[in-house]
C-alpha positions in Angstrom: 15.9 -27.0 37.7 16.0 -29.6 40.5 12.6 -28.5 42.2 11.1 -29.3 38.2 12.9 -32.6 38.4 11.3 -33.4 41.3 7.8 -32.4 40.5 7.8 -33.8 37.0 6.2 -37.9 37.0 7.8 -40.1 35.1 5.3 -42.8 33.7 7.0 -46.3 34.6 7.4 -47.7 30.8 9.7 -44.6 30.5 12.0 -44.5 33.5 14.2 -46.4 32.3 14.9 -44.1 28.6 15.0 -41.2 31.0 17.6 -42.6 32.9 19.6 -43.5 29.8 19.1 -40.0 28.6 19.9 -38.4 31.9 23.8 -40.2 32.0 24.3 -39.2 28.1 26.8 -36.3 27.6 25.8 -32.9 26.1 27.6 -33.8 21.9 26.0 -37.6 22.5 22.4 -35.9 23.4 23.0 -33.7 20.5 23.4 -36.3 18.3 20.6 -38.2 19.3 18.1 -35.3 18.3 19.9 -35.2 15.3 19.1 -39.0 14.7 15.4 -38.7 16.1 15.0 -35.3 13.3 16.1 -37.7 10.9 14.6 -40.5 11.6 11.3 -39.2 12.0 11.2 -36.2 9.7 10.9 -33.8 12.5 12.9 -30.8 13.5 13.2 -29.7 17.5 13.4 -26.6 16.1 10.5 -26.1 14.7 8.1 -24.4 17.2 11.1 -22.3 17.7 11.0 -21.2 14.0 7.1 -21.1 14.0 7.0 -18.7 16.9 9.6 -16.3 15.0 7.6 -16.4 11.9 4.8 -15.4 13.7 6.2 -12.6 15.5 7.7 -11.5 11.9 4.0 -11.5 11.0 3.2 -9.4 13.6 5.5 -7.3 12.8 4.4 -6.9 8.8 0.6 -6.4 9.9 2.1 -3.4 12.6 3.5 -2.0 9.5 0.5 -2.5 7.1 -1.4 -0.9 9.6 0.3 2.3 9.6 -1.0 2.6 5.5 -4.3 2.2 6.9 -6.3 5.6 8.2 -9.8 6.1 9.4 -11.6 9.4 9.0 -13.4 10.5 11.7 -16.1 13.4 12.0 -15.3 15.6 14.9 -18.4 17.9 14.3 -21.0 17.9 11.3 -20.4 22.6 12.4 -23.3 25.0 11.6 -23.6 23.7 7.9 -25.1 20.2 8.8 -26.9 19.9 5.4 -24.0 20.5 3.4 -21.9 17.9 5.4 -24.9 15.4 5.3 -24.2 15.7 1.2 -20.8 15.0 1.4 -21.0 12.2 4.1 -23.6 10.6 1.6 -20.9 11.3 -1.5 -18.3 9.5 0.4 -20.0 6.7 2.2 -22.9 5.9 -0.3 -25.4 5.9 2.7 -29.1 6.6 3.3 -29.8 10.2 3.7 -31.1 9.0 7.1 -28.3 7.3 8.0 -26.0 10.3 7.0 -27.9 12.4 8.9 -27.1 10.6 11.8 -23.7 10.1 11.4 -23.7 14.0 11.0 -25.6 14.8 14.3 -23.8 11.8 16.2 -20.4 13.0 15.5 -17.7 12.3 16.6 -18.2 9.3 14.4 -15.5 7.5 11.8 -17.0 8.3 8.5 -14.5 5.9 6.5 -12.3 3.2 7.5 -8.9 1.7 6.4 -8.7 4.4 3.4 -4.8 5.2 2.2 -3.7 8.4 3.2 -4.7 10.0 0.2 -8.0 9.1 0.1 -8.5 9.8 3.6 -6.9 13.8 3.1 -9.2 14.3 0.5 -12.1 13.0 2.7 -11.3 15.0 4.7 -10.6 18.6 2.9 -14.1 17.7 1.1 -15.9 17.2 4.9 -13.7 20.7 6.1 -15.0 22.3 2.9 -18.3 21.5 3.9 -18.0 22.7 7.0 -17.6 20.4 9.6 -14.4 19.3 11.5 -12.6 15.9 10.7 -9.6 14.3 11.7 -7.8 11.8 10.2 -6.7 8.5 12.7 
């Protein structure tokens, strides 16, 4: 801590409330942040708080995440007009663009689906004859 003191520059209109501050003992510089919270409506705590709430949301959108699947097509298999049909039930695309998808596997054929939806997108892309893999 003494090499920050020394690199730290203490305008002059200030020197002499840090030097104040600096003699006060540890309960009288506790009550003075008490008496500046008040005073001013602030807390010292607060960016302490803010960066716990923020990792708690973190935390709540890991967990969301885990609810959310993506189905991907590993291969449109010998059956690619089949497949094409059923990318085009479940996607609501172009035939073009279907086809595509089909021929360009592995692509994700739906995204953030729950993990029923995405099973049965997948059981009706197997039944179709392609391969799929839910993510």
């Amino acid at each position: 801590m003494s090499e920050e003191k020394e690199n730290i520059v203490i305008p002059a209109k200030f020197k002499d409330l840090v030097k104040q501050i600096e003699e006060l003992s540890v309960l009288d510089l506790a009550e003075l942040v008490k008496v500046l919270e008040n005073k001013f409506g602030v807390s010292a705590a607060a960016p302490v708080a803010a960066v716990a709430a923020s990792a708690s949301a973190e935390a709540t959108a890991d967990k969301e995440e885990k609810t959310s699947f993506n189905v991907e097509l590993k291969s449109a298999g010998g059956q690619k007009i089949n497949v094409i049909k059923v990318i085009r039930e479940i996607t609501s695309l172009g035939l073009k663009e279907a086809k595509d998808m089909a021929e360009g596997a592995p692509k994700i054929v739906k995204e953030g689906v729950k993990k029923e939806e995405a099973e049965e997108i997948k059981k009706k892309l197997e039944a179709a004859g392609a391969t799929a893999e839910i993510k």
